[in-house]
C-alpha positions in Angstrom: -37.3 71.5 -21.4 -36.9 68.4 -23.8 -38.9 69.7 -26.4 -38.8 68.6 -30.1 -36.6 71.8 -31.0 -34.4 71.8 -27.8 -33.3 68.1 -28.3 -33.0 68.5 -32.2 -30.9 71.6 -31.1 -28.6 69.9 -28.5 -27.8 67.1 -30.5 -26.6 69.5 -33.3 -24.7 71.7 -30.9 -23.2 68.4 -29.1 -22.4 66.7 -32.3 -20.6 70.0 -34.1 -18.9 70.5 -30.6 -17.2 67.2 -31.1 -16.5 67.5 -34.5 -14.8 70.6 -33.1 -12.5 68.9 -30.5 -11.5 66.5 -32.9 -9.7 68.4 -35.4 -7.0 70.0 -33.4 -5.8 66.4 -32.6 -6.3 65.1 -36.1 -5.2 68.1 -37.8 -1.7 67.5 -35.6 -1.2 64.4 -35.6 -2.2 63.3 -39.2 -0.7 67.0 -40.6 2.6 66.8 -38.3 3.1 63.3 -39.8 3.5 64.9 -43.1 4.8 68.8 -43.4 6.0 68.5 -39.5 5.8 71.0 -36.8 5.7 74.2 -38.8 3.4 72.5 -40.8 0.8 71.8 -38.3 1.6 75.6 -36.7 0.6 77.4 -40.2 -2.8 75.3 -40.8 -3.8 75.9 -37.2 -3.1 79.7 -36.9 -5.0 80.2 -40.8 -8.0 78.4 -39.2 -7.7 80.2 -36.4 -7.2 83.6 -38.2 -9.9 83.2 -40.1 -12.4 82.8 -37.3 -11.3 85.5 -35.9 -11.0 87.8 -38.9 -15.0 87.1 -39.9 -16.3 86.8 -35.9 -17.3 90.4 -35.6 -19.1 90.1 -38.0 -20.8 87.1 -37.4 -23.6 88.1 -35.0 -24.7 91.0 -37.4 -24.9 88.4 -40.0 -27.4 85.8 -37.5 -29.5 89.1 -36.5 -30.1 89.8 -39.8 -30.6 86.3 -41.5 -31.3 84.3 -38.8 -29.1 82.4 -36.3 -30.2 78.8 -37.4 -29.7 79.7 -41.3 -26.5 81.4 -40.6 -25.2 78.6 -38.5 -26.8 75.4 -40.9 -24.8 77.6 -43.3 -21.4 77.2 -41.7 -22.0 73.4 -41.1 -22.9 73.0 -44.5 -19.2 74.2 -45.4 -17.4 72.7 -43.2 -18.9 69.1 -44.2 -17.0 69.9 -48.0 -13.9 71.3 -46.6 -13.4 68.0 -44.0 -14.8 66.0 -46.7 -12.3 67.1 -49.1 -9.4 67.3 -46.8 -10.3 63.3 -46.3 -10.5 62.5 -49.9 -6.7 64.2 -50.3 -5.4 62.0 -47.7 -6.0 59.0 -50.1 -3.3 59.5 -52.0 -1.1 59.7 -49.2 0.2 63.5 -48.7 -2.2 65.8 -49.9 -1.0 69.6 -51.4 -0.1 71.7 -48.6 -2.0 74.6 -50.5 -4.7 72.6 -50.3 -4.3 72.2 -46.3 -3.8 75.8 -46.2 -7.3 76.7 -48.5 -9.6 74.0 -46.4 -8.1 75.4 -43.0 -9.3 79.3 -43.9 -12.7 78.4 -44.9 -13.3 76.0 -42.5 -12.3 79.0 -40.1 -14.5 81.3 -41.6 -17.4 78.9 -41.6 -16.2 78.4 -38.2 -16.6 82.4 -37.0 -19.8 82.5 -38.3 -21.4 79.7 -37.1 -20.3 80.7 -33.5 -21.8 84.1 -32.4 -25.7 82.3 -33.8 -24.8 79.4 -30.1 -26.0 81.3 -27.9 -28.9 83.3 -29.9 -30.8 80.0 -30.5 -31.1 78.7 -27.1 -34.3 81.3 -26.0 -35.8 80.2 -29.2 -35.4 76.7 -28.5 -35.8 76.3 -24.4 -38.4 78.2 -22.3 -36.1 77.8 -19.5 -32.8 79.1 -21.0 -30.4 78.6 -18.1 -31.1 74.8 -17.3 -30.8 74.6 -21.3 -27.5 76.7 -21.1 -26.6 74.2 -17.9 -27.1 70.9 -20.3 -25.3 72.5 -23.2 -22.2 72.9 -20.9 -22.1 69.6 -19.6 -22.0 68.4 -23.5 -19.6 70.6 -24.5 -17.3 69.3 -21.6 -17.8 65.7 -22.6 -17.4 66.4 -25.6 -14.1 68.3 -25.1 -13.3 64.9 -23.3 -14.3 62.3 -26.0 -13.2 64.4 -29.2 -9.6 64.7 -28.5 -9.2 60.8 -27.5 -11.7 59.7 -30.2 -9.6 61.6 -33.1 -6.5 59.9 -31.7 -7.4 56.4 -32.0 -8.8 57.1 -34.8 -5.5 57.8 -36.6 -3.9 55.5 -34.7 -6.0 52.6 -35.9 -6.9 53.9 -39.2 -5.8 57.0 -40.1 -6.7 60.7 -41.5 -8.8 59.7 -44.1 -11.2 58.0 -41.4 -10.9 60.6 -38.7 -11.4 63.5 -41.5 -14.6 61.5 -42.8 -16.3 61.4 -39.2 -15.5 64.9 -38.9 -17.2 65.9 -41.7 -20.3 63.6 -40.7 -19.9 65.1 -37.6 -20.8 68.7 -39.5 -23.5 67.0 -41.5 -25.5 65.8 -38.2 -25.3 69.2 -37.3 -27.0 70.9 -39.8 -29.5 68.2 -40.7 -30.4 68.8 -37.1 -30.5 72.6 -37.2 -32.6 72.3 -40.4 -35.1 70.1 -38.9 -35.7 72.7 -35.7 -38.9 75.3 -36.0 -38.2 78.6 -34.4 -39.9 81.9 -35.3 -37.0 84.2 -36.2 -38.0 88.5 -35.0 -37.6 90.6 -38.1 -34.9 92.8 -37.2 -34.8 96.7 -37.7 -32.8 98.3 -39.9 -29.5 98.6 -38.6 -26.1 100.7 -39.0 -23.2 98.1 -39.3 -20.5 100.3 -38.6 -22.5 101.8 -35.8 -23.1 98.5 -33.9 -19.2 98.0 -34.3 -18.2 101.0 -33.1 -20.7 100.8 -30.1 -19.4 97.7 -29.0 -15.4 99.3 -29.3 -16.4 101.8 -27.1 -18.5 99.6 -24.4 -15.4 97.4 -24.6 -12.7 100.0 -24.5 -14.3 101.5 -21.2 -13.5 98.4 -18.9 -10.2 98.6 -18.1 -10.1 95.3 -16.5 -11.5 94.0 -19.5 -9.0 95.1 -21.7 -6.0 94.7 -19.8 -6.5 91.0 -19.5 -7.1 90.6 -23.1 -3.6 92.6 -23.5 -2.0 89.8 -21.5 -4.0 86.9 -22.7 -2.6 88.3 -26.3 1.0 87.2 -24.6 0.0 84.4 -23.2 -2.0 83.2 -26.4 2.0 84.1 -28.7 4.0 82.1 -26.1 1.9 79.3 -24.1 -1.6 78.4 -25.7 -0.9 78.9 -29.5 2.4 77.0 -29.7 1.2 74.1 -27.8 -0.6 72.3 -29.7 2.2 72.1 -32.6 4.9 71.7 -30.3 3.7 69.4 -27.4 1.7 66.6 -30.2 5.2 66.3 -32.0 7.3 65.6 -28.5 4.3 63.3 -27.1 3.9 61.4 -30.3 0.5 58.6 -30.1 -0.4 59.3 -27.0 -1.3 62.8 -27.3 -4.7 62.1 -27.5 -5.1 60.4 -24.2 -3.1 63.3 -23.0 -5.7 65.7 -24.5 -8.5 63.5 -22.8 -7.1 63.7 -19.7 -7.2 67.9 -20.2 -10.5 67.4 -21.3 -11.4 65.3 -18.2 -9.7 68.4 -15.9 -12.3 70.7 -17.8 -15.0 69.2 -16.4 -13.4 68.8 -12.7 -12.8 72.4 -13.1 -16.7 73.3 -14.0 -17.7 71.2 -11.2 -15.6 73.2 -9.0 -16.7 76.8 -10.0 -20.4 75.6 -9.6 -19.5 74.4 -6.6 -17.4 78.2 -5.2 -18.4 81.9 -5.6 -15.6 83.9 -4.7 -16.1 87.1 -3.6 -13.4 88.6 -6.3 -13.9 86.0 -9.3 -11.5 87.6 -11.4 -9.0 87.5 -9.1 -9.7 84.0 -7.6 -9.5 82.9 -11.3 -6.1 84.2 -11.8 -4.6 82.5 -8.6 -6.0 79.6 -10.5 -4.2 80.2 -13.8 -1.0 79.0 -11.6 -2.2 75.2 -12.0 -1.9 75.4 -15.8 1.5 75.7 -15.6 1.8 71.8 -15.4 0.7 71.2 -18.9 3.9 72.8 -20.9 6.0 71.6 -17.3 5.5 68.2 -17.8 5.4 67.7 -21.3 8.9 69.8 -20.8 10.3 67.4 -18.8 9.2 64.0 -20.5 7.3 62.8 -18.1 5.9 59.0 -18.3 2.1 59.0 -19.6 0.5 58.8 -16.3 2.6 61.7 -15.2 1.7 63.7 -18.1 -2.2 62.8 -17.9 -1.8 64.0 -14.2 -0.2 67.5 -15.1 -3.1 67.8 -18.1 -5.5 67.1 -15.7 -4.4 69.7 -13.0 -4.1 72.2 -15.9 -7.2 71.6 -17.3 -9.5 72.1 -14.1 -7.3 75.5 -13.6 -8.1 77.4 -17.1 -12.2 75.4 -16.7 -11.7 77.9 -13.4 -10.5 80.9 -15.1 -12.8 80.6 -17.9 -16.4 80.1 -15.5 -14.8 83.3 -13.4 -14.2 85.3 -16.7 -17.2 84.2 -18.6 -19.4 84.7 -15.1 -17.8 88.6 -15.3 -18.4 89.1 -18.8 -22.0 88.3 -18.6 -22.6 90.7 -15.1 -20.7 93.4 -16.2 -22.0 94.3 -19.3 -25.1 95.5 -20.2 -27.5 93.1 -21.5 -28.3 95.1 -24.7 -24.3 95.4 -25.9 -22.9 92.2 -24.4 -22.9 89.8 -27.5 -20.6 93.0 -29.1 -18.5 93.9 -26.7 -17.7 89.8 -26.2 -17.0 89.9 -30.0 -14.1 92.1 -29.2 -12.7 90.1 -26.1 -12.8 86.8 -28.1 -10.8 88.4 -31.2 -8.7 90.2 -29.2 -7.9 86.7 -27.2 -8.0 84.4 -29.7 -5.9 86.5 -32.0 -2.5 85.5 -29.8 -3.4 81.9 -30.2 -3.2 82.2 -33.4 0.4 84.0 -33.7 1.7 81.7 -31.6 0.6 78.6 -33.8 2.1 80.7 -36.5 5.5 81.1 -35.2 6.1 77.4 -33.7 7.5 76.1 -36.8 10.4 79.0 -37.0 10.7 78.9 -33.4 11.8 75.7 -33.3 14.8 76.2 -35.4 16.3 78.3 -32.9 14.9 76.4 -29.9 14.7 73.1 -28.8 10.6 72.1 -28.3 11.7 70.8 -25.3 13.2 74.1 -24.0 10.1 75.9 -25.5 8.0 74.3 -23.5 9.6 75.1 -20.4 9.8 78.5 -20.9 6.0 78.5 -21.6 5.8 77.2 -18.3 7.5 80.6 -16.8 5.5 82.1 -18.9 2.1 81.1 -17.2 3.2 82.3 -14.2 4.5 85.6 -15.0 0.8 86.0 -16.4 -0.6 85.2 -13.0 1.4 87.8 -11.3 1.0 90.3 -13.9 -3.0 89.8 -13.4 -2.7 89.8 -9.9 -0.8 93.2 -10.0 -3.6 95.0 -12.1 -5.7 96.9 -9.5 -9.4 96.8 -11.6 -8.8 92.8 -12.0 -7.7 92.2 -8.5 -10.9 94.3 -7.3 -13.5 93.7 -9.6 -16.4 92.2 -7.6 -19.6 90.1 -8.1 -21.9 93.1 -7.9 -22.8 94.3 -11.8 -21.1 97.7 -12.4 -21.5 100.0 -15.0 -18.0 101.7 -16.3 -18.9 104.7 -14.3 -19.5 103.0 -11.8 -23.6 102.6 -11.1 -25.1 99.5 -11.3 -26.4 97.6 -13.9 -30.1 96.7 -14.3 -29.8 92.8 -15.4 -33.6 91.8 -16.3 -34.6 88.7 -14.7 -34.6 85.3 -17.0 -31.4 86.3 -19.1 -28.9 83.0 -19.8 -25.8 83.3 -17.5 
């Protein structure tokens, strides 16, 4: 499997994946410090917005150009718009405009570079899911060391440094891409608008599908999407251990789901949803470090559950030939709730305390358990692939899972 092209390929994918974990903590801490909680909320949910706005998008783009182009592309972009974010932080404060600008492109470079992931690794690995195996265990270290790494960082010496290894981070990655050979199909001449609209329907026929996405969408306004703005301002310089330790309960929480095959994943994922409610409970509370690293770590092998038993459903259920669209939908559709929620955390706060906030988020992740629970086609979807109507799906041998 360790070719020339598969290791030039994971170290771009691991590198970018930490450049990725880092800016959430660094955009927090080093943004909060300066333009406060709303501050960090509007510069988030831009970045986020913007992913989401140019993701459908995105894999028409790599089938047409070429996934390693497309995605060398994006890193190419991001390098300037870290790099430039770094240079403002040497006089101190830079423009909030200018936070604002950096954060949407960044996004956008962000959306596209994202649907190419998973499109390289045939071309690069002759054994796709032992490659798509290693390229999980990097992205949950990674997850791990970004997070802490980007908090001592500013600790010790501040944005300008963590925003220059970001961008080097970005650069690693796309000399790496650019070094890989891969023979690239010509692809037939396609209908945009008919590949969207095909994927709309695929994923409007799921009703399990779409039901969770319409709760995830709460869930993303009121737990996941204010978090991050609300929860580094009340923890302060130790958010980034708390982050490792959520990092750390990601990879517990892959372990696990290697390790059990419920009958019902969906379902059994759901149940597990209920140990995430320790992350907004504790830093509700004000719980000593240790405590808080204990709750982040229970919370963090919970959603790892959720997403292995959702991710494992998305990939069985749907047809091999419209899966990357119809998962174009279901990550917009998710994703887009995060990034209200880091949108409305600033105003939010000046009509409740962070504190208070935070607890209610808590309530909030378990009324999302039960309302999961009480949809029938989540509570009975099984591990057998099942087309909407019902017959099964043909899955060809050899496809990454």
């Amino acid at each position: 499997m360790w070719t020339k092209s598969f290791t030039l390929y994971f170290g771009a994918r691991t590198i970018s994946l930490l450049g990725d974990a880092m800016m959430p903590v660094a955009s927090a801490l080093a943004v909060g410090e300066v333009y406060g909680i709303a501050g960090v909320g509007y510069v988030l949910a831009l970045w986020t917005a913007s992913a989401v706005l140019v993701m459908l998008f995105g894999g028409i783009v790599a089938d047409r150009i070429g996934a390693r182009r497309l995605m060398i592309g994006a890193d190419a972009v991001r390098v300037v718009t870290q790099g430039v974010v770094a240079v403002a932080f040497l006089d101190g404060a830079p423009p909030y405009a200018l936070l604002l600008v950096t954060a949407s492109v960044s996004g956008m470079a962000a959306g596209m570079f994202e649907p190419g992931v998973n499109g390289m690794v045939p071309l690069v690995a002759d054994d796709p899911q032992r490659a798509n195996a290693t390229l999980k265990i990097a992205e949950a270290v990674t997850q791990l060391a970004g997070p802490a790494l980007a908090g001592v960082l500013i600790v010790a010496t501040g944005p300008v440094v963590v925003y220059t290894v970001d961008a080097a981070t970005f650069l690693v990655s796309g000399v790496c891409l650019l070094l890989v050979r891969v023979a690239v199909p010509r692809p037939e001449p396609s209908d945009v608008l008919s590949d969207l609209r095909r994927g709309w329907e695929e994923f409007k026929a799921r009703s399990w599908m779409w039901s969770v996405i319409l709760v995830w969408v709460f869930w993303g306004v009121l737990v996941v999407g204010p978090y991050v703005p609300l929860s580094s301002q009340i923890i302060g310089a130790d958010y980034g251990w708390v982050m490792a330790a959520l990092g750390l309960g990601t990879v517990l929480g892959g372990l696990v789901a290697i390790r059990l095959r419920p009958r019902r994943p969906l379902a059994a994922g759901a149940a597990a949803i209920s140990g995430y409610a320790a992350v907004p409970l504790t830093v509700a509370l004000g719980l000593p470090l240790p405590l808080l690293m204990a709750g982040h770590l229970l919370g963090g092998c919970a959603l790892a559950f959720w997403s292995v038993m959702w991710s494992t459903s998305v990939q069985t259920q749907v047809a091999p030939d419209v899966v990357n669209r119809v998962n174009a939908y279901q990550v917009a559709g998710s994703v887009a709730g995060m990034a209200v929620g880091q949108a409305l955390a600033g105003p939010v706060t000046a009509l409740v305390e962070p504190r208070t906030f935070m607890l209610g988020s808590a309530l909030v992740t378990a009324g999302v358990v039960a309302a999961l629970l009480s949809i029938k086609p989540v509570r009975r979807l099984g591990r057998e692939p099942r087309e909407p109507g019902g017959l099964p799906i043909p899955v060809p041998t050899g496809l990454p899972t």
